[in-house]
KEDREN-613303 format. One record per residue: residue in three letters; x, y, z of N, C-alpha, C in turn; residue number from 1. Coordinates in Angstrom, 3 decimals. Layout:
BEGIN
<r><res>ALA</res><n_c1>X</n_c1><n_c2>Y</n_c2><n_c3>Z</n_c3><ca_c1>X</ca_c1><ca_c2>Y</ca_c2><ca_c3>Z</ca_c3><c_c1>X</c_c1><c_c2>Y</c_c2><c_c3>Z</c_c3><n>NUM</n></r>
...
//
This chain:
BEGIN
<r><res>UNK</res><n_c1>154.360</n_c1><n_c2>359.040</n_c2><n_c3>73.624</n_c3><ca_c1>153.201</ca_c1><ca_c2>359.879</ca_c2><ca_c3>73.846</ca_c3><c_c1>152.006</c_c1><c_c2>359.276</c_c2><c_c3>73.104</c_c3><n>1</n></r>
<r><res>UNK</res><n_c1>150.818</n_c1><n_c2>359.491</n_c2><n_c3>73.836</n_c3><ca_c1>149.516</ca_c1><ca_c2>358.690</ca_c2><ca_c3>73.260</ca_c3><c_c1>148.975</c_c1><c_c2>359.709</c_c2><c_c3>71.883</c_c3><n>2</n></r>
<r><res>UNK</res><n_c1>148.132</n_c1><n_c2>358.780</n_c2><n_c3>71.028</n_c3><ca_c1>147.550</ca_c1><ca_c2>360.179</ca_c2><ca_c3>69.990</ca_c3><c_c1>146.377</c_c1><c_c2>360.579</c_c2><c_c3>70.920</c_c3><n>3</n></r>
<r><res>UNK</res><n_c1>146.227</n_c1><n_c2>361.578</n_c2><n_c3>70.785</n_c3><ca_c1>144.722</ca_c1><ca_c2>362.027</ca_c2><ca_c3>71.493</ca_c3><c_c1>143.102</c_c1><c_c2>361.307</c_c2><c_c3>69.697</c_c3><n>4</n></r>
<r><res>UNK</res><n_c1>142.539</n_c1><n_c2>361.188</n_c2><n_c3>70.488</n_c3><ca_c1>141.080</ca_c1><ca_c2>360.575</ca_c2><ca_c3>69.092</ca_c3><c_c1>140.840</c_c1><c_c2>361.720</c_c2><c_c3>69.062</c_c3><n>5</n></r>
<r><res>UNK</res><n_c1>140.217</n_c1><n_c2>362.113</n_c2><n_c3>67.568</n_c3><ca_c1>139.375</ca_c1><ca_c2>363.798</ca_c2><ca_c3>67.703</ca_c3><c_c1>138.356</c_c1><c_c2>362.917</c_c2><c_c3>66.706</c_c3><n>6</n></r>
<r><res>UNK</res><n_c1>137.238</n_c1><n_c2>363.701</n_c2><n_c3>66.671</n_c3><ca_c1>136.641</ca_c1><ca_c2>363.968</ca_c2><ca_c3>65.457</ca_c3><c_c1>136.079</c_c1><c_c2>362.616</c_c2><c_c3>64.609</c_c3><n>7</n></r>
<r><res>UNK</res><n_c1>135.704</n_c1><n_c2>361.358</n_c2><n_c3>66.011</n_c3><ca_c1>135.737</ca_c1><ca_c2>360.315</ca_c2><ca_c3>65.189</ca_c3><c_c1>134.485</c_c1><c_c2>359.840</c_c2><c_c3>66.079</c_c3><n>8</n></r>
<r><res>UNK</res><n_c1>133.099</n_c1><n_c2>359.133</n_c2><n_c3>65.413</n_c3><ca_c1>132.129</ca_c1><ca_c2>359.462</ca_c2><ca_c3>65.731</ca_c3><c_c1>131.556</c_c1><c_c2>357.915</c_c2><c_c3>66.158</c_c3><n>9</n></r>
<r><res>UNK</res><n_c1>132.036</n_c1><n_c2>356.742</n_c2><n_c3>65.628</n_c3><ca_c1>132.245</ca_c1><ca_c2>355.657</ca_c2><ca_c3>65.916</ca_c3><c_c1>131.160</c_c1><c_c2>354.923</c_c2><c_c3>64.945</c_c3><n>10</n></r>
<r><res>UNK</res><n_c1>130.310</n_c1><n_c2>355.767</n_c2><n_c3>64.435</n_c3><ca_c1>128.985</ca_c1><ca_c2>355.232</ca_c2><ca_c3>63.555</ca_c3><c_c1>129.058</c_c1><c_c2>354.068</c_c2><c_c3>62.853</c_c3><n>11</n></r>
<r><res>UNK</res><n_c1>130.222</n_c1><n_c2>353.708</n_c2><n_c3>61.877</n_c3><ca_c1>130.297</ca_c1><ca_c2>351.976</ca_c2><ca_c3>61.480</ca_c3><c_c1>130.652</c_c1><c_c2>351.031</c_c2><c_c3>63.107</c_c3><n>12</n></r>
<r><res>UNK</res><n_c1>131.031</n_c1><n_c2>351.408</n_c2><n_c3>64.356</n_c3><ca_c1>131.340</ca_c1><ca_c2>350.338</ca_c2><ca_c3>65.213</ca_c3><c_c1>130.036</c_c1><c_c2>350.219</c_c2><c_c3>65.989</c_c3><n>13</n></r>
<r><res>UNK</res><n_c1>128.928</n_c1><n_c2>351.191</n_c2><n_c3>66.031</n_c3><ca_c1>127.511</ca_c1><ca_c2>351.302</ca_c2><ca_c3>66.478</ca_c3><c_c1>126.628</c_c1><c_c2>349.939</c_c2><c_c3>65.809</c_c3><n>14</n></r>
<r><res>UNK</res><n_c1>126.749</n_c1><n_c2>350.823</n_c2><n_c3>64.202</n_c3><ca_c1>125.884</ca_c1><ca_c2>349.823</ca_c2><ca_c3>63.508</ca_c3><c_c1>126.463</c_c1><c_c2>347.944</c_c2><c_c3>63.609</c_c3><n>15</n></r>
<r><res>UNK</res><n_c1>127.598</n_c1><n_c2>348.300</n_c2><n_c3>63.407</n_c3><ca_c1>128.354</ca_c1><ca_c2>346.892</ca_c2><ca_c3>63.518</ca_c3><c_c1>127.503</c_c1><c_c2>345.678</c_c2><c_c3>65.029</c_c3><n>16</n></r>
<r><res>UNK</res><n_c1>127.615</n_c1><n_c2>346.562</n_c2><n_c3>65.694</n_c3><ca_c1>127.279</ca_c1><ca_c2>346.375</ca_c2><ca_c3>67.037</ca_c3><c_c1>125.892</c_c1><c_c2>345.966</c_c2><c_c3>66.866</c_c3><n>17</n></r>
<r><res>UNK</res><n_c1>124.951</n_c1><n_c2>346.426</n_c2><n_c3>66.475</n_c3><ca_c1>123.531</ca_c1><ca_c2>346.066</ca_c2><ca_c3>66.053</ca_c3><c_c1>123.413</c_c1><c_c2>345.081</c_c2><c_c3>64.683</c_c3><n>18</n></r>
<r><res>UNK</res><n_c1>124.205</n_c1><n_c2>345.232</n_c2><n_c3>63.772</n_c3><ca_c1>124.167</ca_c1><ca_c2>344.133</ca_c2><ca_c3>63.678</ca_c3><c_c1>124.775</c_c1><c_c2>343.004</c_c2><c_c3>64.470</c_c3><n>19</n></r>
<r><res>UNK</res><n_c1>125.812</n_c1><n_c2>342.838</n_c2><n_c3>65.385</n_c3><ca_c1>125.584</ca_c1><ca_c2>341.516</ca_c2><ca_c3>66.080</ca_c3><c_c1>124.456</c_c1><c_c2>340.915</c_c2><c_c3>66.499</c_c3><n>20</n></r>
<r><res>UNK</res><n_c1>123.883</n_c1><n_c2>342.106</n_c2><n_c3>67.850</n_c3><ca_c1>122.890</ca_c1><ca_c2>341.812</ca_c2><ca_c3>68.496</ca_c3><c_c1>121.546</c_c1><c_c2>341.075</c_c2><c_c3>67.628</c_c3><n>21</n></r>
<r><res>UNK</res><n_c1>121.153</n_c1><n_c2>341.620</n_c2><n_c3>66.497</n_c3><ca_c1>120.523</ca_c1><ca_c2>341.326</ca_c2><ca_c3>65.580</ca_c3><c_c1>120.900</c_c1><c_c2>339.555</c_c2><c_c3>65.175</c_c3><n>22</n></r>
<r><res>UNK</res><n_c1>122.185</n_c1><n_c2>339.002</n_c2><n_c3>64.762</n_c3><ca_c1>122.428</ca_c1><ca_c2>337.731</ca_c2><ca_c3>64.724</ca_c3><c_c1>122.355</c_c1><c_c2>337.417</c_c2><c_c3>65.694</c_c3><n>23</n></r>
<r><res>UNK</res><n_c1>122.806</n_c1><n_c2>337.266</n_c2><n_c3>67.201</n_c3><ca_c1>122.829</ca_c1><ca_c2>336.731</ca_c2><ca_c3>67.891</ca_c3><c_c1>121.430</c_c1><c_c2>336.608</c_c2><c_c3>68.465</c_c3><n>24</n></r>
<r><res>UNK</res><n_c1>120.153</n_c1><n_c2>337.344</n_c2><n_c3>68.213</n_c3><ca_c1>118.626</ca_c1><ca_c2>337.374</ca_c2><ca_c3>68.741</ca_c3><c_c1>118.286</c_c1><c_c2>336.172</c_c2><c_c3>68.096</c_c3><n>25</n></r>
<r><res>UNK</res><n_c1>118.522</n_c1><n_c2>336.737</n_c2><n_c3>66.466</n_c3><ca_c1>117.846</ca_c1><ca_c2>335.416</ca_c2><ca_c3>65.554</ca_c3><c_c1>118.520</c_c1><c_c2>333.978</c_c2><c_c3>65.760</c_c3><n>26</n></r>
<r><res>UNK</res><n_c1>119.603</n_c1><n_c2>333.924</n_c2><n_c3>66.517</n_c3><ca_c1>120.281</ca_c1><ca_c2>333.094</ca_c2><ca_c3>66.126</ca_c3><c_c1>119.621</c_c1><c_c2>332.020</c_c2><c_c3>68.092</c_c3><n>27</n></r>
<r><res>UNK</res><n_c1>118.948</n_c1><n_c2>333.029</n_c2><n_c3>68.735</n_c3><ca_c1>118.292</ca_c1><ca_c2>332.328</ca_c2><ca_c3>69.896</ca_c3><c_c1>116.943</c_c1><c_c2>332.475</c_c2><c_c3>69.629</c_c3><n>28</n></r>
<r><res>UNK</res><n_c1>116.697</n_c1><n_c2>332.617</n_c2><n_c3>68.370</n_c3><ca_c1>114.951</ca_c1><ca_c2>332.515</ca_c2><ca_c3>68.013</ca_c3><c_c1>114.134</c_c1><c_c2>332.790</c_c2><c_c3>68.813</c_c3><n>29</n></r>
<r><res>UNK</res><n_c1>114.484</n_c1><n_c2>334.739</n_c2><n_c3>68.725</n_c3><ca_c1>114.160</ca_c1><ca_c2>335.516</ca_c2><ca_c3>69.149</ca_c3><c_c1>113.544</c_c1><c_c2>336.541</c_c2><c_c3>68.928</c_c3><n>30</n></r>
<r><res>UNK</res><n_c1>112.340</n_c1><n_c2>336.732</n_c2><n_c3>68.607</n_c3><ca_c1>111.819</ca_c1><ca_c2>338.069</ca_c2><ca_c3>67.977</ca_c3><c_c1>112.386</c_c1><c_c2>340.058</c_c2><c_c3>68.769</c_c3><n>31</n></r>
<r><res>UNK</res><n_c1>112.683</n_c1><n_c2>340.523</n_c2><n_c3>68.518</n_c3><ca_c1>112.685</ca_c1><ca_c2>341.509</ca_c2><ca_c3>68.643</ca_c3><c_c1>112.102</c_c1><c_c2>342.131</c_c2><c_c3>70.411</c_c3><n>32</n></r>
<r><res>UNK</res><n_c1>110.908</n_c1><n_c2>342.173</n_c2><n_c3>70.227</n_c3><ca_c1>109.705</ca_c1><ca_c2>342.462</ca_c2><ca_c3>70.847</ca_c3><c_c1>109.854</c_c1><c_c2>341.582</c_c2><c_c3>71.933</c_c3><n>33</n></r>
<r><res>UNK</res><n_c1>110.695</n_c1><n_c2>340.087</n_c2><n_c3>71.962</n_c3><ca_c1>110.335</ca_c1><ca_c2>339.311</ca_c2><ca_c3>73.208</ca_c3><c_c1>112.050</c_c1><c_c2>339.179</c_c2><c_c3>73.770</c_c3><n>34</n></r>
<r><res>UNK</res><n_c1>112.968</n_c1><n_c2>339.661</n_c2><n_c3>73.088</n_c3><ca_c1>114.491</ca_c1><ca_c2>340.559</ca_c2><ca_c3>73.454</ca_c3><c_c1>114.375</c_c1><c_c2>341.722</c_c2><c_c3>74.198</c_c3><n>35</n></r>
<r><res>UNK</res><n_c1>113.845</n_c1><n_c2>342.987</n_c2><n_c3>73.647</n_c3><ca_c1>113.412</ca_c1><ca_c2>343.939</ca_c2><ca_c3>74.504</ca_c3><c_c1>112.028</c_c1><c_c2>344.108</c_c2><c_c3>75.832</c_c3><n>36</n></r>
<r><res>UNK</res><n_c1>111.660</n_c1><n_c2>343.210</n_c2><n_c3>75.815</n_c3><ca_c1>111.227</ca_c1><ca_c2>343.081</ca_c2><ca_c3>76.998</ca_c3><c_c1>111.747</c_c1><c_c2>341.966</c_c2><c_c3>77.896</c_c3><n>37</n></r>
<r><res>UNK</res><n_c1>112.749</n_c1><n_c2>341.612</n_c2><n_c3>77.705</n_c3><ca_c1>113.677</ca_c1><ca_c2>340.421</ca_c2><ca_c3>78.662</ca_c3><c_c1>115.029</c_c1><c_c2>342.215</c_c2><c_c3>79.080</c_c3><n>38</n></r>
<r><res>UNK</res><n_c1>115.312</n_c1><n_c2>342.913</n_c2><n_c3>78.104</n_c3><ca_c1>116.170</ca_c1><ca_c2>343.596</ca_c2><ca_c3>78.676</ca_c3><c_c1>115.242</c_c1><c_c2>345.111</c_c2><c_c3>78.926</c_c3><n>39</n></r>
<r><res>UNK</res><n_c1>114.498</n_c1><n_c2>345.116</n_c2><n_c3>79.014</n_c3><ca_c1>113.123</ca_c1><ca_c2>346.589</ca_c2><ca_c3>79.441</ca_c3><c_c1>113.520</c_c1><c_c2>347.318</c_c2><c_c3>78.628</c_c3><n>40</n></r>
<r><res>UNK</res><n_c1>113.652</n_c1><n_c2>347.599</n_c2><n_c3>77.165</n_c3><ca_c1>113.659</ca_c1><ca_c2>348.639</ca_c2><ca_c3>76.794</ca_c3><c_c1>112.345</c_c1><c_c2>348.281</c_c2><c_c3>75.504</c_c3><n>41</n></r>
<r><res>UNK</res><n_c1>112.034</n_c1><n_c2>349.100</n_c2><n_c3>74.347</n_c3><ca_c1>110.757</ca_c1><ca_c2>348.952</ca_c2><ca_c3>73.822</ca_c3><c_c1>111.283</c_c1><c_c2>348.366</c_c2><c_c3>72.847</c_c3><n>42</n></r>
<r><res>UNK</res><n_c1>110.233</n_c1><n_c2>347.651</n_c2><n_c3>72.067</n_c3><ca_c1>110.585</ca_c1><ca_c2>347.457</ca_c2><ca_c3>70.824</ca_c3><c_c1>111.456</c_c1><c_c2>348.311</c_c2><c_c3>69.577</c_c3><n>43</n></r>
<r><res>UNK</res><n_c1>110.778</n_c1><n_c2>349.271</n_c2><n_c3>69.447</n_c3><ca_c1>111.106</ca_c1><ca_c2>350.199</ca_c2><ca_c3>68.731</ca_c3><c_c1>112.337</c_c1><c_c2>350.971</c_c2><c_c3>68.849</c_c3><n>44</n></r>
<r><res>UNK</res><n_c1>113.108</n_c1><n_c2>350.531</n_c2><n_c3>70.090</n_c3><ca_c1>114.668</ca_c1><ca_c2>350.892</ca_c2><ca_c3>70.314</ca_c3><c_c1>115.397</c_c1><c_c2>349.921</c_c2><c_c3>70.093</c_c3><n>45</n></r>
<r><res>UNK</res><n_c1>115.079</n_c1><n_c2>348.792</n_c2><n_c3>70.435</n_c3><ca_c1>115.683</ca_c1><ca_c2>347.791</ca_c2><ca_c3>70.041</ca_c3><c_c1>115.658</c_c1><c_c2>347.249</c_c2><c_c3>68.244</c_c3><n>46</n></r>
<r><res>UNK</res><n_c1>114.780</n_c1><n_c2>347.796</n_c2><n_c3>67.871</n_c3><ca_c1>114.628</ca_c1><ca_c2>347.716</ca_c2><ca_c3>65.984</ca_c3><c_c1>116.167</c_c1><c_c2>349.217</c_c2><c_c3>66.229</c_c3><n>47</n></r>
<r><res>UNK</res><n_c1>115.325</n_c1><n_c2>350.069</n_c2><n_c3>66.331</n_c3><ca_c1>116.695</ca_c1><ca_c2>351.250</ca_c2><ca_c3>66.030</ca_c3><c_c1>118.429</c_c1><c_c2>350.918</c_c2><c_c3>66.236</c_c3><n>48</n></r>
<r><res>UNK</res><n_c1>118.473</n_c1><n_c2>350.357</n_c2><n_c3>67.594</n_c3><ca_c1>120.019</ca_c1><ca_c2>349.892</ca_c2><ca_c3>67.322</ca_c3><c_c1>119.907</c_c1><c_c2>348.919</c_c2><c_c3>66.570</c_c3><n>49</n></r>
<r><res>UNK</res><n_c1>119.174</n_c1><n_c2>347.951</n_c2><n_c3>66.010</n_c3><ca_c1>119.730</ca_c1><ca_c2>346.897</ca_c2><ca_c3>64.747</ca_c3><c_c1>119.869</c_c1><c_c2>347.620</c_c2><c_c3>63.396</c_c3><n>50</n></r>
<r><res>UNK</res><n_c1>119.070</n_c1><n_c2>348.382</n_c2><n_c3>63.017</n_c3><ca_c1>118.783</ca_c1><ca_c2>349.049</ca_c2><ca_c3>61.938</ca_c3><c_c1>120.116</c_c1><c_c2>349.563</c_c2><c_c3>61.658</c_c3><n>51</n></r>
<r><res>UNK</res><n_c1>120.567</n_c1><n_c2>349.009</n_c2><n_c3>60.189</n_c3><ca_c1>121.766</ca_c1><ca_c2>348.961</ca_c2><ca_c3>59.599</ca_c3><c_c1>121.660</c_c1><c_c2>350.867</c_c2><c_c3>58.613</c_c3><n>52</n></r>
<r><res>UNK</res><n_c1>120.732</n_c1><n_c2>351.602</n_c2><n_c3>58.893</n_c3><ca_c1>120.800</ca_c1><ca_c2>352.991</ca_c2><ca_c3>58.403</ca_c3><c_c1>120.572</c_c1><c_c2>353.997</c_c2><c_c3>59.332</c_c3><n>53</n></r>
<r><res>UNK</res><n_c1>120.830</n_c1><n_c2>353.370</n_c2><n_c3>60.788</n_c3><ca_c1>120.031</ca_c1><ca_c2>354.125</ca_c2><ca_c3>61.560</ca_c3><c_c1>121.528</c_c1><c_c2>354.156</c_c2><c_c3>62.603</c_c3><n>54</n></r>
<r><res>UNK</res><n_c1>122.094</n_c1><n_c2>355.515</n_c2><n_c3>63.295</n_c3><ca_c1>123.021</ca_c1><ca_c2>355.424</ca_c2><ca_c3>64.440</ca_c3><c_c1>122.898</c_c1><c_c2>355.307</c_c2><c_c3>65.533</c_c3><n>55</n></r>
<r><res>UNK</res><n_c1>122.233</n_c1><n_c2>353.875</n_c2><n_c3>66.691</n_c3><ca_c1>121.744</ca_c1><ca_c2>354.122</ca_c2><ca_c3>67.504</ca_c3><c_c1>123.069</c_c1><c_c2>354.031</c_c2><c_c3>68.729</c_c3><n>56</n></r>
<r><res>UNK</res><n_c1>123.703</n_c1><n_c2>355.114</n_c2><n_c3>69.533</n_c3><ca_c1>124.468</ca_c1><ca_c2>354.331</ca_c2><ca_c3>70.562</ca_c3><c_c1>123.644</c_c1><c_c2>353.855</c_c2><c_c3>72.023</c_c3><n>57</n></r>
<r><res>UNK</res><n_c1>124.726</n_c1><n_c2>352.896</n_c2><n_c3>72.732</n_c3><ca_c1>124.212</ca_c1><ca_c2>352.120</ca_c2><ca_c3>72.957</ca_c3><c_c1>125.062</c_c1><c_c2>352.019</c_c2><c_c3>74.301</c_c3><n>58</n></r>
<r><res>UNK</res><n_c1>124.501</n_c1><n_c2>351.714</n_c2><n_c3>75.800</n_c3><ca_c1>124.972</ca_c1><ca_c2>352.165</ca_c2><ca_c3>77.163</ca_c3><c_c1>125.919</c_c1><c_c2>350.773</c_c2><c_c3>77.242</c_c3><n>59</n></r>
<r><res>UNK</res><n_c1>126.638</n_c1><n_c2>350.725</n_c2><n_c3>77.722</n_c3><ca_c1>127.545</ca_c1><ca_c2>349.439</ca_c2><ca_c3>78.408</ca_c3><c_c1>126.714</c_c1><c_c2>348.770</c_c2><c_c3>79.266</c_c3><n>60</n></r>
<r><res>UNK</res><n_c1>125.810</n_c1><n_c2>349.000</n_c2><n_c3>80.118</n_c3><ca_c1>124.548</ca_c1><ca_c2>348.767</ca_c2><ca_c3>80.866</ca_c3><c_c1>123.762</c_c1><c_c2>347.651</c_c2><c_c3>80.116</c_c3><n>61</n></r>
<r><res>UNK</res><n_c1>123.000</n_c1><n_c2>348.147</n_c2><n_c3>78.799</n_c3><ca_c1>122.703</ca_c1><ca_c2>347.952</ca_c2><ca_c3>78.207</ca_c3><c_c1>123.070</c_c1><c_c2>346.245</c_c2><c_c3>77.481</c_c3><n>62</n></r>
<r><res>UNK</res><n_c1>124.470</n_c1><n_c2>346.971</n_c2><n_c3>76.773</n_c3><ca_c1>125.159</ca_c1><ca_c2>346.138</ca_c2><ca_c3>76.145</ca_c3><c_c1>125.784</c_c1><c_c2>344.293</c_c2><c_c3>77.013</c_c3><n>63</n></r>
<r><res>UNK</res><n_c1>125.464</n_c1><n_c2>344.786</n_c2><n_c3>78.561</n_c3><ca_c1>125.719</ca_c1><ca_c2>343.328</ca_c2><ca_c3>79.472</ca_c3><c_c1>123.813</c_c1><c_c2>343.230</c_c2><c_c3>79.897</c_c3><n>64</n></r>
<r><res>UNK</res><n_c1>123.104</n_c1><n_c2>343.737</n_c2><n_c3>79.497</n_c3><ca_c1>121.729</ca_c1><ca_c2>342.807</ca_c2><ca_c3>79.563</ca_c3><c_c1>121.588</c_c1><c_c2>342.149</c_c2><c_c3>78.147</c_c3><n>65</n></r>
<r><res>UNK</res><n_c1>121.854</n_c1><n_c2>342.978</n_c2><n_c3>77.443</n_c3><ca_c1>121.573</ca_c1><ca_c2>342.340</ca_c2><ca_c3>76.126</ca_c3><c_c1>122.253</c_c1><c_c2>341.120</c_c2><c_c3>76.105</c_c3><n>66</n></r>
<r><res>UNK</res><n_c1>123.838</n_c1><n_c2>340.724</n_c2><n_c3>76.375</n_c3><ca_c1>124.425</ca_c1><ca_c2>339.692</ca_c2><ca_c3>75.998</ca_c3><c_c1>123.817</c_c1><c_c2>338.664</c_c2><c_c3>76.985</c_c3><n>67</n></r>
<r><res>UNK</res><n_c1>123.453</n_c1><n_c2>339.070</n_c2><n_c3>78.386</n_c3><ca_c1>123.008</ca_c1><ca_c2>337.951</ca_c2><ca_c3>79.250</ca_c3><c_c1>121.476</c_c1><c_c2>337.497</c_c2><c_c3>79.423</c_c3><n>68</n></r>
<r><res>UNK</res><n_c1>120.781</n_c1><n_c2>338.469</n_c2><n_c3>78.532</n_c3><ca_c1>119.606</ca_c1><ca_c2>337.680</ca_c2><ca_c3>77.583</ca_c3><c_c1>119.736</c_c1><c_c2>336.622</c_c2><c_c3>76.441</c_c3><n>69</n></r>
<r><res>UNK</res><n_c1>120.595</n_c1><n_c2>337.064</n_c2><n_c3>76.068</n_c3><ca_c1>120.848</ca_c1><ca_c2>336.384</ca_c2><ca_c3>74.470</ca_c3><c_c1>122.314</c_c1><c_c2>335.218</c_c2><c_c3>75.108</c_c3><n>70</n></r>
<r><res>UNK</res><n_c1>122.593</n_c1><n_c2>335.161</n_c2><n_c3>75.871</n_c3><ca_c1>123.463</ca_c1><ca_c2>334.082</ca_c2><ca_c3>77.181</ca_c3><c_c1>124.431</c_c1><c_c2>333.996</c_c2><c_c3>76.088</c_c3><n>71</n></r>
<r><res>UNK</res><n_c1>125.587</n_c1><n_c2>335.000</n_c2><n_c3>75.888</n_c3><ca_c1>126.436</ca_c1><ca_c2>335.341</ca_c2><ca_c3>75.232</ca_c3><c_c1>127.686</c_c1><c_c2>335.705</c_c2><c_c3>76.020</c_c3><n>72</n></r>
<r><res>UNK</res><n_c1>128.665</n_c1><n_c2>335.442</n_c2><n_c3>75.766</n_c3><ca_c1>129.763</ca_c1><ca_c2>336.714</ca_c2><ca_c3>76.522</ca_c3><c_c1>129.877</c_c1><c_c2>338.100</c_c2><c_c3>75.812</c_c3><n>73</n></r>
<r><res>UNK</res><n_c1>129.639</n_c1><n_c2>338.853</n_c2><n_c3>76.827</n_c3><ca_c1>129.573</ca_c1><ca_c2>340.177</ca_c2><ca_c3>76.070</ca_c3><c_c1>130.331</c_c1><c_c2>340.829</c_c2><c_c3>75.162</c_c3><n>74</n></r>
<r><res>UNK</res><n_c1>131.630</n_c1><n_c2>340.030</n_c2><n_c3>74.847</n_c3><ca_c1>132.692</ca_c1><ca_c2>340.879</ca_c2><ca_c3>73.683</ca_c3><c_c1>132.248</c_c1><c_c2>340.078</c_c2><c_c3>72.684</c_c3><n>75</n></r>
<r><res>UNK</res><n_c1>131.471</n_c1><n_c2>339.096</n_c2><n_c3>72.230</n_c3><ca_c1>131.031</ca_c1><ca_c2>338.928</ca_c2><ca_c3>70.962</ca_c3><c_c1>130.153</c_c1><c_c2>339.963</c_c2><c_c3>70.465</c_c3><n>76</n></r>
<r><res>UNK</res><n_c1>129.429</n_c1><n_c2>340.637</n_c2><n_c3>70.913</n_c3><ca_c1>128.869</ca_c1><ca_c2>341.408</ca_c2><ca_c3>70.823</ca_c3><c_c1>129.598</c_c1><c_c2>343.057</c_c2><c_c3>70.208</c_c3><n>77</n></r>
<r><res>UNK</res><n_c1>130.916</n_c1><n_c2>342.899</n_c2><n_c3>70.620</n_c3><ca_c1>131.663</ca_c1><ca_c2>343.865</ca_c2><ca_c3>70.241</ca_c3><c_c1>132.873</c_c1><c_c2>343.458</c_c2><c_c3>69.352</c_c3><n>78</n></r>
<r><res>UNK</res><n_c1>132.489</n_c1><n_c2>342.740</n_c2><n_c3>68.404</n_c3><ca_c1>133.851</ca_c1><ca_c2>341.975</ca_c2><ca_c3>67.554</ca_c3><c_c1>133.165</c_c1><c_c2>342.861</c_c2><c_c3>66.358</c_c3><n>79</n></r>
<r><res>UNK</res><n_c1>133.984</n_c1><n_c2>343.023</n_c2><n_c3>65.666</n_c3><ca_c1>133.873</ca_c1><ca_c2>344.227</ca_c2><ca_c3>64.434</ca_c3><c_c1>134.321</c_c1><c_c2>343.326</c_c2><c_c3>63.207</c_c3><n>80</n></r>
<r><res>UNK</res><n_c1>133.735</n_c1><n_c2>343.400</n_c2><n_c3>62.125</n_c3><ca_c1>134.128</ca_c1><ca_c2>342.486</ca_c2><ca_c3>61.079</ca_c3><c_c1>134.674</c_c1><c_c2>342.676</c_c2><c_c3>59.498</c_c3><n>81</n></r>
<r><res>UNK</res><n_c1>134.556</n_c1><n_c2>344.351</n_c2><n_c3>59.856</n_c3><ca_c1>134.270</ca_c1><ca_c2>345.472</ca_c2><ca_c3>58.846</ca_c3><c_c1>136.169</c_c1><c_c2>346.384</c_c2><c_c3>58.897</c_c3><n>82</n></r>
//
């Protein structure tokens, strides 16, 4: 029998997650501002999911523009290190 998840909110695998995206921008010498307008969303959302105090979640949608801006396979993006 499976466990059922309760009560578990995912907030370190969010931030984790922004921080990737965050290495992997800088790491295509990438400002912020010229990332979120390759995947249409604003600056200021794209600072929020990096922001290591901040819980931003984040669409699966999302998460395959982001990697095919940043010309990534998308499960690096979801490797947890924590």
């Amino acid at each position: 029998m499976r466990n059922v998840v309760r009560n578990h909110d995912y907030s370190d695998e969010y931030i984790e997650i922004g921080y990737n995206i965050a290495y992997y921008r800088k790491h295509a010498n990438l400002t912020q501002e010229q990332l979120a307008e390759m995947v249409g969303i604003s600056r200021s959302h794209l600072s929020a999911i990096e922001a290591p105090n901040i819980v931003r979640k984040i669409s699966i949608d999302l998460l395959f523009k982001i990697s095919t801006a940043l010309e990534i396979e998308v499960y690096k993006l979801l490797v947890f290190h924590s």
